[in-house]
C-alpha atoms as an extended CHARMM CRD file, in Angstrom:
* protein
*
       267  EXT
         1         1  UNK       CA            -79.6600000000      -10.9510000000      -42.5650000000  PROA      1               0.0000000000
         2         2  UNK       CA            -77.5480000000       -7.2440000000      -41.7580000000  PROA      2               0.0000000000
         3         3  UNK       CA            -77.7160000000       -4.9730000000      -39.6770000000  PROA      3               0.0000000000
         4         4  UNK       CA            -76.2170000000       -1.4310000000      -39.1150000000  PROA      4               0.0000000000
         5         5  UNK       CA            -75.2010000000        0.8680000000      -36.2460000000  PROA      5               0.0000000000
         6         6  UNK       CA            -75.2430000000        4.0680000000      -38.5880000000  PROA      6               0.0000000000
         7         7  UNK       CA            -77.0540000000        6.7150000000      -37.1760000000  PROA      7               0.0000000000
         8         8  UNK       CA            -79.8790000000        8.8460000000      -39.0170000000  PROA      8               0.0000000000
         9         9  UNK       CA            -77.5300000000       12.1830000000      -38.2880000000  PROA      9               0.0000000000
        10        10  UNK       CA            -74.5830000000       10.0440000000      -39.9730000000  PROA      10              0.0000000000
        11        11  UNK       CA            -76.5630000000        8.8980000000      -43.0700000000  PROA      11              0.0000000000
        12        12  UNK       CA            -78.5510000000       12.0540000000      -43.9120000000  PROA      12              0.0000000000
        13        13  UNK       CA            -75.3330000000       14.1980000000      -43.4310000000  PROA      13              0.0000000000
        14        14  UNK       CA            -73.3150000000       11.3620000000      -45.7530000000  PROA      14              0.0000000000
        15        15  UNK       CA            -76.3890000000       11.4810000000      -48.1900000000  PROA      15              0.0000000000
        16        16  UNK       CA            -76.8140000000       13.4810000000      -51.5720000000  PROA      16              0.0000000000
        17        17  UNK       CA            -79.4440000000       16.5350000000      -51.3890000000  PROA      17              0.0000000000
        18        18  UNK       CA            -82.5700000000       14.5240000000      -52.8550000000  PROA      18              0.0000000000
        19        19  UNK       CA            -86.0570000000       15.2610000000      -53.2710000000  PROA      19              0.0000000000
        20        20  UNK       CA            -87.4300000000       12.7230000000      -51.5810000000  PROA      20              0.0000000000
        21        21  UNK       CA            -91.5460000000       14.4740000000      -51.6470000000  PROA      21              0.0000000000
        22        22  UNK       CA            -92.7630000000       11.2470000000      -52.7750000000  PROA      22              0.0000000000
        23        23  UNK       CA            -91.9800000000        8.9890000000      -50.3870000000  PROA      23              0.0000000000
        24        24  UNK       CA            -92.9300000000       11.5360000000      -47.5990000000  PROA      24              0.0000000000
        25        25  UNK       CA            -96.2220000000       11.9110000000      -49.1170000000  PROA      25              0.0000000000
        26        26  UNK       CA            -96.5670000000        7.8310000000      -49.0420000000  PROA      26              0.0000000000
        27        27  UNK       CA            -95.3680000000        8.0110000000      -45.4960000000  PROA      27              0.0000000000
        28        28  UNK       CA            -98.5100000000       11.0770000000      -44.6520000000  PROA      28              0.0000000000
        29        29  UNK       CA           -100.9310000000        9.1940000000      -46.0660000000  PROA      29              0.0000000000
        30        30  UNK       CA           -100.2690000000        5.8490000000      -44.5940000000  PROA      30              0.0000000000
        31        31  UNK       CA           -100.3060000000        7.4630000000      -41.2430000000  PROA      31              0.0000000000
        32        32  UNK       CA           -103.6910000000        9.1770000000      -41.9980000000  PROA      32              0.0000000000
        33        33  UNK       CA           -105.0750000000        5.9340000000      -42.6570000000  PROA      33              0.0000000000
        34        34  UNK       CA           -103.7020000000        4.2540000000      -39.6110000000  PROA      34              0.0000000000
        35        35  UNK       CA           -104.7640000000        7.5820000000      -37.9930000000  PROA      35              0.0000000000
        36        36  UNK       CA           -108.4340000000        7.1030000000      -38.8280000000  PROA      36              0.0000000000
        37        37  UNK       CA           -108.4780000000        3.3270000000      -37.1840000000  PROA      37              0.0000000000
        38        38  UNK       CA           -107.5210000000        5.1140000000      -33.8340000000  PROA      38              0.0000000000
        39        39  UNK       CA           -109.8340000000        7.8690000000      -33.9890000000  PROA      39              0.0000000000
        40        40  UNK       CA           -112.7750000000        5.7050000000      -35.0470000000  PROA      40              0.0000000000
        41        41  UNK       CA           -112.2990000000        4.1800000000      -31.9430000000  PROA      41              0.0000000000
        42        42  UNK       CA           -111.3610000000        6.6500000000      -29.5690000000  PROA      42              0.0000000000
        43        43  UNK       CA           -112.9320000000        9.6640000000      -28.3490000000  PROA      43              0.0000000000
        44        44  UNK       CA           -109.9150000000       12.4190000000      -28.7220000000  PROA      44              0.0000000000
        45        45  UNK       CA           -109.5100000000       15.8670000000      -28.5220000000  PROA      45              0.0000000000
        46        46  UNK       CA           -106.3910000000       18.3740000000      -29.3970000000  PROA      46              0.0000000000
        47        47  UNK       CA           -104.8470000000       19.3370000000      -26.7090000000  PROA      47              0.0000000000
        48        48  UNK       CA           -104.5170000000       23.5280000000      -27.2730000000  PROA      48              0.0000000000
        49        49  UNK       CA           -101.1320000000       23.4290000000      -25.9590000000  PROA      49              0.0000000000
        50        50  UNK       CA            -99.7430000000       22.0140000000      -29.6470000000  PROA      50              0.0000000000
        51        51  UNK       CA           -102.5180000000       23.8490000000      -32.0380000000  PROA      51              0.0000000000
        52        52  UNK       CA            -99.5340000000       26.5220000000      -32.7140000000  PROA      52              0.0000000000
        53        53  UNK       CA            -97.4850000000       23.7460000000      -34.1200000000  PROA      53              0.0000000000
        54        54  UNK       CA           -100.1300000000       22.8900000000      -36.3820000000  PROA      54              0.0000000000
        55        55  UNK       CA            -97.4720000000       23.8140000000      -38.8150000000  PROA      55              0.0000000000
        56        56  UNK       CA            -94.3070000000       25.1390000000      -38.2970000000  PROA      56              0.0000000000
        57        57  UNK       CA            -90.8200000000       26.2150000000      -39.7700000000  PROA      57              0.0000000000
        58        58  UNK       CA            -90.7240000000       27.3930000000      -43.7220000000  PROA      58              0.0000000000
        59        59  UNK       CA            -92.0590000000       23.8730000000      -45.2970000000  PROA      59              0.0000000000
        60        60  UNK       CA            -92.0250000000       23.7380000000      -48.3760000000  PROA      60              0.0000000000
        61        61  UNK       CA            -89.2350000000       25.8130000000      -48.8940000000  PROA      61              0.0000000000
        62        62  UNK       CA            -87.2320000000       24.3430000000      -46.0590000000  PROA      62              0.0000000000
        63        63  UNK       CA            -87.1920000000       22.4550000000      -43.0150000000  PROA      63              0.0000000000
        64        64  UNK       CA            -90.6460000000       22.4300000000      -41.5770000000  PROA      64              0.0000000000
        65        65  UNK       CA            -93.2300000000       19.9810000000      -39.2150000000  PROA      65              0.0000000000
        66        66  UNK       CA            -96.3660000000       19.7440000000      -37.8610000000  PROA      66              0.0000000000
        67        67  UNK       CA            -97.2560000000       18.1230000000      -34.4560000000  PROA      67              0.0000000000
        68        68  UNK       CA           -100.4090000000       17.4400000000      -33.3810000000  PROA      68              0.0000000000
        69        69  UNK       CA           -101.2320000000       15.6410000000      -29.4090000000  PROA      69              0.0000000000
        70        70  UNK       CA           -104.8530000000       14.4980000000      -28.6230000000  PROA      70              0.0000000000
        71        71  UNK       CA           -106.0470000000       13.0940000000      -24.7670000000  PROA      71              0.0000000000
        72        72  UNK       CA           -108.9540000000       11.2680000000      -24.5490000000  PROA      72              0.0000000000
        73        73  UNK       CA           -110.9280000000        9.1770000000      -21.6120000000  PROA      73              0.0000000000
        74        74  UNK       CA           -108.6820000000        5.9120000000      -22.3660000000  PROA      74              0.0000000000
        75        75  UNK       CA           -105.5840000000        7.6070000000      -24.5540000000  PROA      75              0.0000000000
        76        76  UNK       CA           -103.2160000000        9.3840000000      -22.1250000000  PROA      76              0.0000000000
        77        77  UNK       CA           -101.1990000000       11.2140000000      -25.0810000000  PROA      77              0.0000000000
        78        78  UNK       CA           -101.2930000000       10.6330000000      -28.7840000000  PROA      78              0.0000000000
        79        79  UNK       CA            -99.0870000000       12.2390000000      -31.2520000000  PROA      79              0.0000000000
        80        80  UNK       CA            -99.4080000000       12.9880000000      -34.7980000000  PROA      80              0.0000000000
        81        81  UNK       CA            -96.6670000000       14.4930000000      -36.1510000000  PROA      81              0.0000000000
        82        82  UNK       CA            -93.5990000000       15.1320000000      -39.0730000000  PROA      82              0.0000000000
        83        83  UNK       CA            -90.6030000000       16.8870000000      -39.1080000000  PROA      83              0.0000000000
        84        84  UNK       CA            -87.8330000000       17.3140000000      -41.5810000000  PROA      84              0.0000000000
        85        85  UNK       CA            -86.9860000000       18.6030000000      -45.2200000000  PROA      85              0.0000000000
        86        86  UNK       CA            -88.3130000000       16.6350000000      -47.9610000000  PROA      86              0.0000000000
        87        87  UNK       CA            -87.5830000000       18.9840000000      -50.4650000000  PROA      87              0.0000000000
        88        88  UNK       CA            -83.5760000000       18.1400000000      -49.2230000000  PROA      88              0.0000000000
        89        89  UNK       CA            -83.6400000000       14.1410000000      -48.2990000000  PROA      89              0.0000000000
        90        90  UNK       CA            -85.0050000000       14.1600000000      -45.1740000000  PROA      90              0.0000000000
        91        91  UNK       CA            -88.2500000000       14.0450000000      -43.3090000000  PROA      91              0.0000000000
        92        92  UNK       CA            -89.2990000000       11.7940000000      -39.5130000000  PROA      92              0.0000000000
        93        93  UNK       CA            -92.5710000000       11.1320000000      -38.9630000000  PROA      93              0.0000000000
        94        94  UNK       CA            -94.3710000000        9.4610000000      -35.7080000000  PROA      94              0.0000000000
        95        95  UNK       CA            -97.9070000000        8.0700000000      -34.8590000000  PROA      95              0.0000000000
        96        96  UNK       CA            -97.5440000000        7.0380000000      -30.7640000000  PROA      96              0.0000000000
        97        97  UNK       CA           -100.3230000000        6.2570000000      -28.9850000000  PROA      97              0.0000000000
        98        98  UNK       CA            -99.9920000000        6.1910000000      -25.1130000000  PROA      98              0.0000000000
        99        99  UNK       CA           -102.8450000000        4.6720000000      -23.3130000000  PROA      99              0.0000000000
       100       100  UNK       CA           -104.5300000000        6.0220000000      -20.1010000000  PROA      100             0.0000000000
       101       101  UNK       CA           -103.6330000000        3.2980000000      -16.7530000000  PROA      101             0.0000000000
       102       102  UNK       CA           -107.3960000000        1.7550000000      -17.3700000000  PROA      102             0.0000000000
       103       103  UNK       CA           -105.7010000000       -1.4200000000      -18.8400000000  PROA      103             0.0000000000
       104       104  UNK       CA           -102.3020000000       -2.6970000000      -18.8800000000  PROA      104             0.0000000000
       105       105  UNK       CA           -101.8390000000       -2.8340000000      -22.9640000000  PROA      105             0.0000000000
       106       106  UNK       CA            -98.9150000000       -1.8160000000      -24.3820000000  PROA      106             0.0000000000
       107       107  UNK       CA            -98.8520000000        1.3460000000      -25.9690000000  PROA      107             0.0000000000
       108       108  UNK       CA            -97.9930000000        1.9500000000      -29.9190000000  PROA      108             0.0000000000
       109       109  UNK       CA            -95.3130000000        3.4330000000      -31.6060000000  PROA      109             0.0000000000
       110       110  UNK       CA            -94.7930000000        4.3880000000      -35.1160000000  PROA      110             0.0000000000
       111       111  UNK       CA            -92.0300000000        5.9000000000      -36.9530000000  PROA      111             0.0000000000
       112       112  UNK       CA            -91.2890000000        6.5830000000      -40.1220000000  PROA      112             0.0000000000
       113       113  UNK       CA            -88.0670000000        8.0240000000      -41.6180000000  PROA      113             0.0000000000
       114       114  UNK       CA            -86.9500000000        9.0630000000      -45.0470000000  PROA      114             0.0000000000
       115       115  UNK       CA            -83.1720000000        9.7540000000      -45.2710000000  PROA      115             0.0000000000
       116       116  UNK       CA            -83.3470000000        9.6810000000      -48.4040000000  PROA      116             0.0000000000
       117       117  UNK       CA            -83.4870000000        5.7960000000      -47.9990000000  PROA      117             0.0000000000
       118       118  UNK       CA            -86.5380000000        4.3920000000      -46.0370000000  PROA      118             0.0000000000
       119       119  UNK       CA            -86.7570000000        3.8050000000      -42.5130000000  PROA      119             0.0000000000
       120       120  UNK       CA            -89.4160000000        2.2790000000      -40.1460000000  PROA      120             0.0000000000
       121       121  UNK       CA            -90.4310000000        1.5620000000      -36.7850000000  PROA      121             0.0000000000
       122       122  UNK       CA            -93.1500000000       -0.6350000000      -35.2370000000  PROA      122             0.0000000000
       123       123  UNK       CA            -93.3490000000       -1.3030000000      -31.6660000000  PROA      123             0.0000000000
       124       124  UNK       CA            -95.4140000000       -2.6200000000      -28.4330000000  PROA      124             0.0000000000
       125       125  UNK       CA            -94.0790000000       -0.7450000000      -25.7310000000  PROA      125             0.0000000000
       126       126  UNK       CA            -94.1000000000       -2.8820000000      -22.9020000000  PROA      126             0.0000000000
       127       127  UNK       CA            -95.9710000000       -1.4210000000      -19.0040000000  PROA      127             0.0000000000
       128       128  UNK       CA            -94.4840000000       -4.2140000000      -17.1400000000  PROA      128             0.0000000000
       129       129  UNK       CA            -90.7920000000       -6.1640000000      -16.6070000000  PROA      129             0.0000000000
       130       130  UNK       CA            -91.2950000000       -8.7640000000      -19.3070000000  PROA      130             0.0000000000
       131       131  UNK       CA            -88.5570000000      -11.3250000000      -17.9430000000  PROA      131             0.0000000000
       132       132  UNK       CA            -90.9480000000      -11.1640000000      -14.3560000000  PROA      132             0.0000000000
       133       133  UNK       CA            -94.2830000000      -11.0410000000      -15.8600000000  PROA      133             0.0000000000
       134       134  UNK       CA            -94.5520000000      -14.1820000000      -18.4810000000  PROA      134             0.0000000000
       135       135  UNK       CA            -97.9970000000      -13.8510000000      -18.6910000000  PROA      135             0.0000000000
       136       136  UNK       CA            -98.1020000000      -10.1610000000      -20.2130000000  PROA      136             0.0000000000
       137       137  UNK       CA            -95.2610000000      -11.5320000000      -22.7300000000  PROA      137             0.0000000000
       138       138  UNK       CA            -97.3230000000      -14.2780000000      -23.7110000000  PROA      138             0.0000000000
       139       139  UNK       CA           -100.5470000000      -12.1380000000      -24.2030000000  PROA      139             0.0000000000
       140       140  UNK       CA            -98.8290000000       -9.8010000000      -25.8580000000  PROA      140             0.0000000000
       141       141  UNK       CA            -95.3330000000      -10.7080000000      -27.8360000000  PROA      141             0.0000000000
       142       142  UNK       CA            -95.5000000000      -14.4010000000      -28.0070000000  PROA      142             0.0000000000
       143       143  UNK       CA            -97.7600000000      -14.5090000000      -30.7110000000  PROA      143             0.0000000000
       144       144  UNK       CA            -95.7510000000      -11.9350000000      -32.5200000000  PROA      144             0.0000000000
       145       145  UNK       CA            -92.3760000000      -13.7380000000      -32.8410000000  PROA      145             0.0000000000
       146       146  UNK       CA            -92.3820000000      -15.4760000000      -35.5140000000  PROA      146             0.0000000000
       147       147  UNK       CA            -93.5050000000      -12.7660000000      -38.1720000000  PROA      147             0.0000000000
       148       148  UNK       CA            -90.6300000000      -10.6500000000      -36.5290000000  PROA      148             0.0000000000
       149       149  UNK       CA            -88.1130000000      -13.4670000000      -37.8010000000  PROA      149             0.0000000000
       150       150  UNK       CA            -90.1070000000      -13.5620000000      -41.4140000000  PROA      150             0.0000000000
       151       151  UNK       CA            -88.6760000000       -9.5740000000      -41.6530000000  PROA      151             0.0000000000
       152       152  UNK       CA            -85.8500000000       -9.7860000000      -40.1470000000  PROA      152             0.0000000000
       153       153  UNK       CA            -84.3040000000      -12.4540000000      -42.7390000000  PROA      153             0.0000000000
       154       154  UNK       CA            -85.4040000000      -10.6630000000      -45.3410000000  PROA      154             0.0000000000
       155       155  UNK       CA            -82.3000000000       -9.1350000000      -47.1260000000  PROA      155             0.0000000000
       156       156  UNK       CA            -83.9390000000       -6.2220000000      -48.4090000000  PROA      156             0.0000000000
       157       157  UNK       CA            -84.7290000000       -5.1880000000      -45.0250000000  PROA      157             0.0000000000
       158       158  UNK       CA            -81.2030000000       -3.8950000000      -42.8430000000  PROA      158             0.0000000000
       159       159  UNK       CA            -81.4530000000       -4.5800000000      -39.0690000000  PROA      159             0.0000000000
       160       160  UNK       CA            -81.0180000000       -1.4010000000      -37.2340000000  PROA      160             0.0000000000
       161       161  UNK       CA            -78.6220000000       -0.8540000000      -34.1770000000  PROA      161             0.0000000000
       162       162  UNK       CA            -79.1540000000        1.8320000000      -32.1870000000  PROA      162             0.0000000000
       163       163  UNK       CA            -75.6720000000        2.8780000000      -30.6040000000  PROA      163             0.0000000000
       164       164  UNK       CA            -77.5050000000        4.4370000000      -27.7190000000  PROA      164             0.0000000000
       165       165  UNK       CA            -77.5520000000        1.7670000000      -25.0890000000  PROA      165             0.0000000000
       166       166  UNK       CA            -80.9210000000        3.5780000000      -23.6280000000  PROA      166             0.0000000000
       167       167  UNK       CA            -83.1050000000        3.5650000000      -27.3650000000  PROA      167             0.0000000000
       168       168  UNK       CA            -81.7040000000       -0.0170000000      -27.4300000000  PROA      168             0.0000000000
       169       169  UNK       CA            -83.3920000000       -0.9380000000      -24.0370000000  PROA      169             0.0000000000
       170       170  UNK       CA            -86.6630000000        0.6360000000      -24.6410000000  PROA      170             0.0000000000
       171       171  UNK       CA            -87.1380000000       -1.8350000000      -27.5470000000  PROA      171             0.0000000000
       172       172  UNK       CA            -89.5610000000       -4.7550000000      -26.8290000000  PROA      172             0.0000000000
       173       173  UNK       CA            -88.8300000000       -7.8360000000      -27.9890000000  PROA      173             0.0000000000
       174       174  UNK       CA            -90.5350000000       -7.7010000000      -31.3520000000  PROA      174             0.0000000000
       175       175  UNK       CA            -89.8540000000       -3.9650000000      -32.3430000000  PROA      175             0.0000000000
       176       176  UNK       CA            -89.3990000000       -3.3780000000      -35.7850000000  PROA      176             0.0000000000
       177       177  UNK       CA            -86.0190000000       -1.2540000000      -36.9870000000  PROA      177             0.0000000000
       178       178  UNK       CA            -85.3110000000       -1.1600000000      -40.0600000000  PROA      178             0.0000000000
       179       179  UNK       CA            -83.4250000000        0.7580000000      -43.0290000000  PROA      179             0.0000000000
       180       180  UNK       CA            -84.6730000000       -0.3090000000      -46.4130000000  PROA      180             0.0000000000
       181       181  UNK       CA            -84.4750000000        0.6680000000      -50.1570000000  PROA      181             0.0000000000
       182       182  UNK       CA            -87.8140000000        2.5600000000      -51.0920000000  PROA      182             0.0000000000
       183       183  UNK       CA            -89.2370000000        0.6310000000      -53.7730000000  PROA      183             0.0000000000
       184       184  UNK       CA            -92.5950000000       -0.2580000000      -54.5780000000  PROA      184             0.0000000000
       185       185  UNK       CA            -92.3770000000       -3.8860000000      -52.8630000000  PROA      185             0.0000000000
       186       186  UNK       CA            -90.6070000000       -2.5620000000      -49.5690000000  PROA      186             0.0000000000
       187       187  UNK       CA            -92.7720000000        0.3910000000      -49.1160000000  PROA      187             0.0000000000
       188       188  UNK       CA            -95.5430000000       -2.0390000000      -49.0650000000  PROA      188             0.0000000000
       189       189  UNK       CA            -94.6910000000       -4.4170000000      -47.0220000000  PROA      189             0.0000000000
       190       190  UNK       CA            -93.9070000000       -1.6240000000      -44.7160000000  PROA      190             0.0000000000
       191       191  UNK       CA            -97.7580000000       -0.1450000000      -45.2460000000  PROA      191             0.0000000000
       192       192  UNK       CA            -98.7960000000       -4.0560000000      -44.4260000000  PROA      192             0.0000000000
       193       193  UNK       CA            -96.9430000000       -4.7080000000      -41.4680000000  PROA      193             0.0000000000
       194       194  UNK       CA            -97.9420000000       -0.8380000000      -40.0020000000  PROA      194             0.0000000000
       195       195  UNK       CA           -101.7410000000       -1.9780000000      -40.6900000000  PROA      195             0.0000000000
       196       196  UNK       CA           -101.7210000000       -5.3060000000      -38.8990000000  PROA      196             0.0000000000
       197       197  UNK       CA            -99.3220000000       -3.6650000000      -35.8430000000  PROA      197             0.0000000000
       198       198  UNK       CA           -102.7040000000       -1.1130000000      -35.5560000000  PROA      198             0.0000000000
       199       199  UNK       CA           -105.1890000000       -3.6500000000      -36.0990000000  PROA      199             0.0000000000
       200       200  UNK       CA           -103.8020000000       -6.0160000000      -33.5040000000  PROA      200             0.0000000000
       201       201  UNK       CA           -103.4380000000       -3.0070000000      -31.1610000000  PROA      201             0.0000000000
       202       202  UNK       CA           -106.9830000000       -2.5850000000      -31.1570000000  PROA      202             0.0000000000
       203       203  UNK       CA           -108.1770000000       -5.9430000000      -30.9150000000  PROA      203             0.0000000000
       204       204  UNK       CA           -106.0230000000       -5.7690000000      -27.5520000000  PROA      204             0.0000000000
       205       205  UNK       CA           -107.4170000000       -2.5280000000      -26.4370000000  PROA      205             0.0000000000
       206       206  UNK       CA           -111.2730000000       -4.0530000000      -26.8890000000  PROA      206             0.0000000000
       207       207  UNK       CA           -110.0340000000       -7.6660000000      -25.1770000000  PROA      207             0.0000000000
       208       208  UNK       CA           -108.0400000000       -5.9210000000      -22.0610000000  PROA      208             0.0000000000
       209       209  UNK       CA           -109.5710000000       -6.7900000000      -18.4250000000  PROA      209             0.0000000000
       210       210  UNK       CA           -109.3340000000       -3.1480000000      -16.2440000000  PROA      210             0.0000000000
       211       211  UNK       CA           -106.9320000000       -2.4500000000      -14.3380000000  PROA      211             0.0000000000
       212       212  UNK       CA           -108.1820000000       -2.0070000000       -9.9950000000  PROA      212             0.0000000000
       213       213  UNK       CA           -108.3190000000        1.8770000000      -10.0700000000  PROA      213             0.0000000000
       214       214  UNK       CA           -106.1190000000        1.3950000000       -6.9140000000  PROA      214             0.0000000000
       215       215  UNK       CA           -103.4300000000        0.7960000000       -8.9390000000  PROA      215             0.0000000000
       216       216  UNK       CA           -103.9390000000        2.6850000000      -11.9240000000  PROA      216             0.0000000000
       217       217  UNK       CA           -101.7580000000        6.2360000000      -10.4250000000  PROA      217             0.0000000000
       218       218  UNK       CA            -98.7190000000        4.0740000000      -10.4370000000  PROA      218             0.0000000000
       219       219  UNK       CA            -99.2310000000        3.0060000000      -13.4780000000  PROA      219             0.0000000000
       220       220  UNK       CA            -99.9220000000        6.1040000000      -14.9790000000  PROA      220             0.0000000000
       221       221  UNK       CA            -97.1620000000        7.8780000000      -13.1490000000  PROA      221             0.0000000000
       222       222  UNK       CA            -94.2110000000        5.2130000000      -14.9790000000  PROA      222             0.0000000000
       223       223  UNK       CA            -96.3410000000        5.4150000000      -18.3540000000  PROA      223             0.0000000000
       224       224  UNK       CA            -95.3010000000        9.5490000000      -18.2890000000  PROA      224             0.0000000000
       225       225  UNK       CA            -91.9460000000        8.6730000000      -17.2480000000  PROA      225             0.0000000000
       226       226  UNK       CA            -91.4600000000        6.3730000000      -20.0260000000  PROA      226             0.0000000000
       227       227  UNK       CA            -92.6600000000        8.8480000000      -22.4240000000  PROA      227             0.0000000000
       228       228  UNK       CA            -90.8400000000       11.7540000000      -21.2300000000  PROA      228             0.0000000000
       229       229  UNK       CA            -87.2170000000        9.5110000000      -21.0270000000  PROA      229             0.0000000000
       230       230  UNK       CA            -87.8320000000        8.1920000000      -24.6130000000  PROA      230             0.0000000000
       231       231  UNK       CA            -88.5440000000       11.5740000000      -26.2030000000  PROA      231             0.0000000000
       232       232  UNK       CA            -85.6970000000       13.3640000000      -24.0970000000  PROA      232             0.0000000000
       233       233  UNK       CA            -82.8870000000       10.9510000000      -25.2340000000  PROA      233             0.0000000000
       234       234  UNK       CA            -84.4010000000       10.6050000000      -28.6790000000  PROA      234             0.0000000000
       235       235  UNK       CA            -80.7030000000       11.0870000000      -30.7310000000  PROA      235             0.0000000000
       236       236  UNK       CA            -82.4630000000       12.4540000000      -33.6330000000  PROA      236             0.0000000000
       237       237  UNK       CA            -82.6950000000       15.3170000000      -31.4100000000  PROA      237             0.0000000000
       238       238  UNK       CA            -79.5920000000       16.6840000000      -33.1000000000  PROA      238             0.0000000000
       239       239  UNK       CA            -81.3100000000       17.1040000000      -36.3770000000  PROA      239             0.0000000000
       240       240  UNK       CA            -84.2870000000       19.3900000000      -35.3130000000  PROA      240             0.0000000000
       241       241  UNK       CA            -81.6410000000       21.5930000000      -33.3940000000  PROA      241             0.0000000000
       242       242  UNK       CA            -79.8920000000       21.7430000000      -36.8870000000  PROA      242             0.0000000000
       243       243  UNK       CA            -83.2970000000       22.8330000000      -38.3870000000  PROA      243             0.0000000000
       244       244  UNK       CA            -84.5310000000       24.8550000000      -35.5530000000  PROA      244             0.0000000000
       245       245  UNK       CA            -82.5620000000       25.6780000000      -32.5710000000  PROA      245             0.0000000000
       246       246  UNK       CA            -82.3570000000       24.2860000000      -29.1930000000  PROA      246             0.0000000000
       247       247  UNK       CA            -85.0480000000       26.1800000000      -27.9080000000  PROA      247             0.0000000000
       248       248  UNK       CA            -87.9680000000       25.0600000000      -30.4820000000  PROA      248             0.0000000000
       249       249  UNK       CA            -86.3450000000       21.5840000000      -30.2890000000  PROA      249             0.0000000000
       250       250  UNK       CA            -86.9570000000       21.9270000000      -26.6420000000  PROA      250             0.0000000000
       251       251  UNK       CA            -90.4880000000       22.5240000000      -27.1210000000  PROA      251             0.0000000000
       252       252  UNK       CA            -91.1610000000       19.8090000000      -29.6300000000  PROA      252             0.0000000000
       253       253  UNK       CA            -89.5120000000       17.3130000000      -26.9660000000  PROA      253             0.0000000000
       254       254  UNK       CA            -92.1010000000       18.5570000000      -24.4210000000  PROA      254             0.0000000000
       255       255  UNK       CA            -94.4470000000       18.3360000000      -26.8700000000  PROA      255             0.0000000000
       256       256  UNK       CA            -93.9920000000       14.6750000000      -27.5950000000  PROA      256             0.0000000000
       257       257  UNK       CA            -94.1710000000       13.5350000000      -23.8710000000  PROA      257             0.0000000000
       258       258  UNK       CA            -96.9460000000       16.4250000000      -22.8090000000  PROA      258             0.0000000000
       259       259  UNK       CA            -94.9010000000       18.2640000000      -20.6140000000  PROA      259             0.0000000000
       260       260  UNK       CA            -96.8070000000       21.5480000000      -22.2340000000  PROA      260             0.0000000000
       261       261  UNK       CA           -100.1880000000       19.7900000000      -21.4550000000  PROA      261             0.0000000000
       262       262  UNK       CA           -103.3040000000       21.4240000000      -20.7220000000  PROA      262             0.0000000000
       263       263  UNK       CA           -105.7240000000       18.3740000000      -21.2030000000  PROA      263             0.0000000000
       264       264  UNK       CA           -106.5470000000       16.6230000000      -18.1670000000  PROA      264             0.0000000000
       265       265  UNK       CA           -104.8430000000       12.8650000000      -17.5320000000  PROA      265             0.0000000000
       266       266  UNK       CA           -107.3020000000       10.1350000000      -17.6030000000  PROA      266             0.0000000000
       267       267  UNK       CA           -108.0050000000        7.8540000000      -14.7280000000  PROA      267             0.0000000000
């Protein structure tokens, strides 16, 4: 069992230039497959405020990305997207979806991160105070526990530490953060363990009671905040400035949490 507080910045600025195409490649397909679950069953549509960054920067002969956001009836924001240099060692990609305040489910987050060593996280994100409401941990993270401790004694797989106190405290109890070696075996288990996170996500989203549409602005209202704190104080900030400037990093953060929207909310 290990665990590290080195920072992606630190470790792809300490890291050889490598190709690392292939894995990145792994990494877009997996989330096109976990991509298709969601939109088999969801109703989404692009929102026009990111079809410019369809594809962006001088990929594949530099740094480069794509981000793509979709709304829907029950998903309040969902975001496609990659951002990096392959061609050089690096490349970040997220799936996140963020649901609409009809239920109380926990929204899902996805990241993937090629340095060039692998990188991966898997995450509930909580829409309540766990330690007050028992019940919502039990529906939702109880039953998750013990694979959590299967991965995280597995020595192949390094325990990540974020050293921002604020990434560390958005983290629900059974996040997955990892830094691994990309072989065949960890890449899989990484493909497994992103499958069944999406899979049990859905099962949740068909089971969930409604929330009293008296309630459901509030909710809403924290959901955005949530979004908007976690993709503002995102530290791998620094690296798309690097690639692209503060001011296109600026729009890629507004992009993540929908500040740029022109979609409607759902209700």
């Amino acid at each position: 069992m290990t665990e590290t507080i080195r920072q992606v910045p630190d470790r792809a600025d300490d890291s050889p230039v490598v190709d690392v195409r292939e894995t990145f490649q792994y990494y877009r397909e997996l989330l096109a497959e976990l991509k298709g679950k969601i939109d088999a069953r969801f109703e989404l549509t692009r929102d026009p405020s990111t079809r410019d960054l369809q594809a962006y920067g001088g990929h594949p002969d530099g740094p480069g990305g794509s981000l793509e956001a979709y709304a829907g009836p029950e998903i309040d924001w969902l975001v496609h997207s990659w951002i990096g240099d392959p061609g050089a060692g690096f490349a970040n990609l997220h799936l996140t979806a963020w649901l609409g305040p009809r239920t109380r489910v926990p929204h899902l987050g996805i990241t993937l991160l090629v340095w060039p060593g692998g990188w991966f996280y898997l995450d509930s994100v909580p829409r309540v105070n766990l330690v007050e409401d028992a019940g919502y941990f039990d529906d939702y993270y109880a039953g998750a526990d013990e694979a959590w401790r299967e991965l995280r004694a597995d020595p192949e797989f390094e325990y990540f530490v974020s050293r921002s106190g604020f990434i560390r405290a958005s983290l629900s109890p059974t996040a997955y953060c990892y830094s691994f070696e990309t072989s065949r075996r960890n890449l899989g288990i990484v493909a497994q363990r992103a499958h069944a996170h999406v899979d049990r996500w859905l099962r949740w989203v068909d089971k969930a009671p409604p929330v009293p549409v008296g309630r459901r602005p509030a909710l809403a209202a924290a959901d955005q905040t949530i979004r908007r704190n976690i993709a503002e104080r995102d530290p791998v900030n620094v690296t798309a400035v690097r690639f692209f400037g503060a001011e296109m990093t600026n729009r890629l953060v507004r992009a993540l949490w929908g500040g740029d929207r022109e979609l409607p909310r759902p209700e």
